[in-house]
C-alpha positions in Angstrom: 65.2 65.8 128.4 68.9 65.3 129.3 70.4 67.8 131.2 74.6 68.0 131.4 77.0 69.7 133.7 80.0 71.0 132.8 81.5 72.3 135.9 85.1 73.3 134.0 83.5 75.0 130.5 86.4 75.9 127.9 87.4 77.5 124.8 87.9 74.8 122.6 91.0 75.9 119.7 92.1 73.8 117.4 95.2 74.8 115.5 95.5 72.7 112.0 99.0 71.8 111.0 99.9 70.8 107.5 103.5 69.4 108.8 104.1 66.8 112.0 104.5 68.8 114.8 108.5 69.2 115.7 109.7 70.4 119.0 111.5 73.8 119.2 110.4 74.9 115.6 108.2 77.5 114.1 105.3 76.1 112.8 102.4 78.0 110.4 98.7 76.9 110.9 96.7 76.4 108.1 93.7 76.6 110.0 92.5 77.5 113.2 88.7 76.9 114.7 87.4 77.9 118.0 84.0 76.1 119.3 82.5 76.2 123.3 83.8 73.3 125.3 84.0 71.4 127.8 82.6 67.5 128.2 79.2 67.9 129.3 79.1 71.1 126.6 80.2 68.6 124.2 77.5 65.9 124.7 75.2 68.8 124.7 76.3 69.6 121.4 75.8 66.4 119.9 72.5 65.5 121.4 70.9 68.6 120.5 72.3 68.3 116.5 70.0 64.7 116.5 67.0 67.2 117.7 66.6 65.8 121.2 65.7 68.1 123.6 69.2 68.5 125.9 70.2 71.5 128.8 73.5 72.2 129.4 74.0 73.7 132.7 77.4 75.2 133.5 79.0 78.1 135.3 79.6 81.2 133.1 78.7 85.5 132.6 76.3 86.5 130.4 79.2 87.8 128.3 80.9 84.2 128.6 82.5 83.6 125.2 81.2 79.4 125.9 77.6 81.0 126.7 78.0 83.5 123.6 78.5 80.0 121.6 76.2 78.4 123.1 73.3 80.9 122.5 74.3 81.0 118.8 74.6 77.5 118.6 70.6 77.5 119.5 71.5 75.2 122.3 69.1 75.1 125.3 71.4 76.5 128.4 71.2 77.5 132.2 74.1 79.4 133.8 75.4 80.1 137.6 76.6 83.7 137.0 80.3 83.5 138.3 83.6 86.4 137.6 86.0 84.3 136.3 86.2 83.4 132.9 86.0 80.2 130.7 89.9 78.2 130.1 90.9 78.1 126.9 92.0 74.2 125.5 94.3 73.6 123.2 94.2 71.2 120.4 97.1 70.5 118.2 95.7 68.7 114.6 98.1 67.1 112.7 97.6 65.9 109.3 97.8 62.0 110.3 95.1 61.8 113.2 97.5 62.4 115.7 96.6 65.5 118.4 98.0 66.8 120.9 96.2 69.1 123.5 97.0 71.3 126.0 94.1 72.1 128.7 93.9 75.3 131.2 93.0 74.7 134.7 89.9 76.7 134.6 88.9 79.2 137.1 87.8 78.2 140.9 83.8 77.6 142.1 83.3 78.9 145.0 81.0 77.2 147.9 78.1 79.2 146.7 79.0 78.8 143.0 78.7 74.6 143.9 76.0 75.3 146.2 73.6 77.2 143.6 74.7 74.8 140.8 73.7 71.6 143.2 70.1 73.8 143.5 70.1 74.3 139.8 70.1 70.4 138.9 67.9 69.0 141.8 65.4 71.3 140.4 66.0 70.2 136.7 66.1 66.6 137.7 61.9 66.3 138.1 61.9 66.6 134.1 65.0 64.8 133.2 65.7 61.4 132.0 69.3 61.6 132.6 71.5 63.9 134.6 75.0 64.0 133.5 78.3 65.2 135.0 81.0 65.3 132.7 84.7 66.3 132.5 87.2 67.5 135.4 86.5 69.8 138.3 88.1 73.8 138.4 91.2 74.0 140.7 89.9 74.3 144.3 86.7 72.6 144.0 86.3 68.9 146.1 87.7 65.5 144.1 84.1 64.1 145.9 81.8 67.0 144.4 80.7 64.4 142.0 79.9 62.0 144.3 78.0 64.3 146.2 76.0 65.1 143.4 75.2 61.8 142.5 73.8 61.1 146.3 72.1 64.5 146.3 70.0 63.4 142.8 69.6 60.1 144.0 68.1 61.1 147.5 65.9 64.6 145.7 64.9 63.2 142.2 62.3 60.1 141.2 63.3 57.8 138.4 66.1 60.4 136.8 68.9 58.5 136.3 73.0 59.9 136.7 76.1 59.2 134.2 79.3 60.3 135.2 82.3 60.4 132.9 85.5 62.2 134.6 88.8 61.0 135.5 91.7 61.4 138.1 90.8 61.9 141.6 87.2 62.5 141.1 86.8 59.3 139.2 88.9 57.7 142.1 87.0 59.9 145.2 83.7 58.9 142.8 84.8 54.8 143.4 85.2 55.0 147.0 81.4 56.5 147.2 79.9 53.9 145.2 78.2 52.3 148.1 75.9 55.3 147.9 76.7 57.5 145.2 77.2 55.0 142.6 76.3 56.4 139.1 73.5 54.5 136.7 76.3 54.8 133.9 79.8 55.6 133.7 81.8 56.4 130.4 85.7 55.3 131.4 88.3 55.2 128.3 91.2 52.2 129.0 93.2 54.6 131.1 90.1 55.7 133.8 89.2 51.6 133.7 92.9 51.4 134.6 92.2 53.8 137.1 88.7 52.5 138.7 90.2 48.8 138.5 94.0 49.0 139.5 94.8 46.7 136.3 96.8 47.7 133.0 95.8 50.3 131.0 97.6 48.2 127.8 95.5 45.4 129.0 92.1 46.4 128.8 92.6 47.4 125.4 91.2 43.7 124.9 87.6 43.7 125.0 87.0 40.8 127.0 89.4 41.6 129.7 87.8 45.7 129.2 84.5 43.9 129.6 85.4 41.7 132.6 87.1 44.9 134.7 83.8 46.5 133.9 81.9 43.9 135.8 83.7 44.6 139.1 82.3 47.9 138.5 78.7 46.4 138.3 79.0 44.6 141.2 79.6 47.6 143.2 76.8 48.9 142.2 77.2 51.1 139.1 74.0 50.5 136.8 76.0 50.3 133.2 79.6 50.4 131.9 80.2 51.6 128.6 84.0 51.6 127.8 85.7 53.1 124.9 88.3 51.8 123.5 89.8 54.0 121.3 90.4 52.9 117.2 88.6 49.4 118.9 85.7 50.1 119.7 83.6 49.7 122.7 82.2 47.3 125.5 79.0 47.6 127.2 78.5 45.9 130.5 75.1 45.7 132.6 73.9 43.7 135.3 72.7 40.8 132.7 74.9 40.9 129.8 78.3 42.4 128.1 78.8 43.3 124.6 81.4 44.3 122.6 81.2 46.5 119.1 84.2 47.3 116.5 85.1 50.9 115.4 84.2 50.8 111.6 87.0 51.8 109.5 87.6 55.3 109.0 90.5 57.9 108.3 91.2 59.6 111.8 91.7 63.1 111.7 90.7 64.3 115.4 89.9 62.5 118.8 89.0 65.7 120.3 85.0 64.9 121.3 85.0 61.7 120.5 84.5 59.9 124.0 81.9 62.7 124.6 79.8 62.1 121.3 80.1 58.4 122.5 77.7 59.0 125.5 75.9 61.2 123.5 75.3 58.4 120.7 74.0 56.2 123.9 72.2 58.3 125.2 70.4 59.3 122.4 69.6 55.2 122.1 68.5 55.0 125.2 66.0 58.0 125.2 64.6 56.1 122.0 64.0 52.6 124.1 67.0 50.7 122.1 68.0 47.5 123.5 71.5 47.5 124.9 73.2 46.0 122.1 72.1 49.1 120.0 72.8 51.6 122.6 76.4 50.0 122.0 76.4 50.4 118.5 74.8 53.7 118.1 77.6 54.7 121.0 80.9 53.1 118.6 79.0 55.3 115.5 79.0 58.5 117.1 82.2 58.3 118.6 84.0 56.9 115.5 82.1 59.9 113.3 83.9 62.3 115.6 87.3 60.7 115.3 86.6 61.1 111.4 85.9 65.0 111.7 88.6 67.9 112.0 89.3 69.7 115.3 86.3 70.1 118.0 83.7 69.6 115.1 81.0 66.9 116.6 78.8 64.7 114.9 75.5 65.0 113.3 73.1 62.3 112.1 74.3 63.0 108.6 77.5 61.9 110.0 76.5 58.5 111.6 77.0 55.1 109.9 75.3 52.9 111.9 74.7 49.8 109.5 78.7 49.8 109.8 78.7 49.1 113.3 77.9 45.2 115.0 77.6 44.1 118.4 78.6 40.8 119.9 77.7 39.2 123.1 81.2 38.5 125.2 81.0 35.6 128.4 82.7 37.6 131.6 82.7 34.9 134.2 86.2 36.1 135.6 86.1 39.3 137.5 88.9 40.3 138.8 89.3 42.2 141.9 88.8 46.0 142.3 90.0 48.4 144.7 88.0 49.1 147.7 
């Protein structure tokens, strides 16, 4: 079992152009999609396509338009009942790949709202193999809720292990915890390695410098570091080794999902006892198979090419320095 949060949950909307977008004009969509959202909602979505058993927990009503898709979607789900309703994000498609998106800030969790969601997973965490806490936190909630999650599971749960992928200043409030609430995995794109590192952004773009900014994070303590990034590819860096693996080519037509069907795609490995080379490879498939689908649409295992997809073994001997 893999259980996600998604503490923000959204609308995802997708308008479709058929012309570049141009600022100031009136423009006519040719097609406009709607699917339930959020990051840990997205992973969900993924996993539970490849028929692995997957629970996404998140706060929402019964009447929740995210929980409505969620229940037709025949995806496993828990809510925290809550009064406000789901944000709605924006996605502009157009024709050449490019998109440009425009997120809500969500509606505030109470105390009690965190409190009963913090309940929710400690009790789900005896029959999970991973635990994972994904996307940004609703205006008013702490930038450390994450890291107090990630002690709470640690210090209530046996052998279930926690991956984190946010950014901002829960990624950053998340770095300054890591002597005891450092995740098993973390999911960073360039710009949250930029973030957790203090280096370039344009820099890591390089796999062996992404790989080598990775392993600062692994001597803090973080278990594994899988890095996206973007057209690419990936890096994987664990205790023992680094690997790099190549996007295989494709026509881009949306990045919307495609860092979240990334961890899904290693996660998925992992629950089937790949080695970490493969975990990296079935991660750059998945992600890459999004980035080839319209709008929010997420991957399948029709979708997956994995033969397309290689690994290599990268030396990280320099590690630069990392924030403390």
């Amino acid at each position: 079992m893999i259980v996600t949060l998604t503490a923000n949950p959204s609308v995802d909307r997708t308008v479709t152009l058929t012309e570049p977008l141009r600022r100031g004009q009136v423009h006519r969509a040719a097609e406009v999609t709607s699917h339930p959202g959020g990051k840990g909602v997205n992973v969900a979505r993924v996993i539970s396509s490849s028929g692995a058993p997957v629970l996404a927990v998140l706060p929402g009503a019964d009447d929740d338009p995210v929980v409505h898709g969620l229940r037709t979607a025949g995806i496993e789900f828990r809510t925290v009942p809550v009064t406000g309703g789901p944000r709605v994000n924006l996605t502009i498609a157009e024709t050449d790949g490019t998109t440009t998106k425009i997120n809500e800030p969500g509606s505030p969790l109470s105390a009690r709202d965190r409190g009963e969601l913090t309940t929710l997973l400690v009790d789900l965490a005896a029959g999970a193999e991973w635990i994972v806490l994904s996307g940004s936190l609703p205006p008013g909630v702490p930038v450390d809720w994450y890291a107090q999650l990630v002690a709470t599971l640690r210090s209530s749960s046996a052998g279930t292990r926690v991956a984190v992928d946010t950014s901002d200043a829960p990624l950053l409030a998340l770095l300054h915890e890591f002597d005891g609430a450092a995740p098993d995995l973390i999911k960073p794109n360039t710009e949250e390695l930029a973030q957790l590192t203090g280096l370039d952004a344009a820099d890591l773009e390089n796999p062996t410098a992404a790989a080598e900014a990775a392993a600062v994070l692994i001597d803090r303590g973080v278990g594994a570091v899988l890095a996206t990034l973007g057209a690419a590819g990936a890096v994987l860096v664990t205790a023992d080794d680094a690997w790099f693996a190549a996007a295989p080519p494709i026509v881009a037509r949306s990045t919307v999902g495609a860092g979240d069907s990334a961890l899904a795609g290693y996660l998925l490995a992992d629950l089937a006892g790949a080695c970490p080379a493969d975990r990296l490879r079935n991660a750059v498939a998945y992600g890459s198979a999004a980035t080839a689908l319209p709008g929010t649409e997420l991957p399948g295992p029709v979708d997956i090419a994995l033969d397309a997809v290689t690994a290599e073994r990268l030396a990280t001997a320099t590690r630069p320095s990392a924030p403390a």
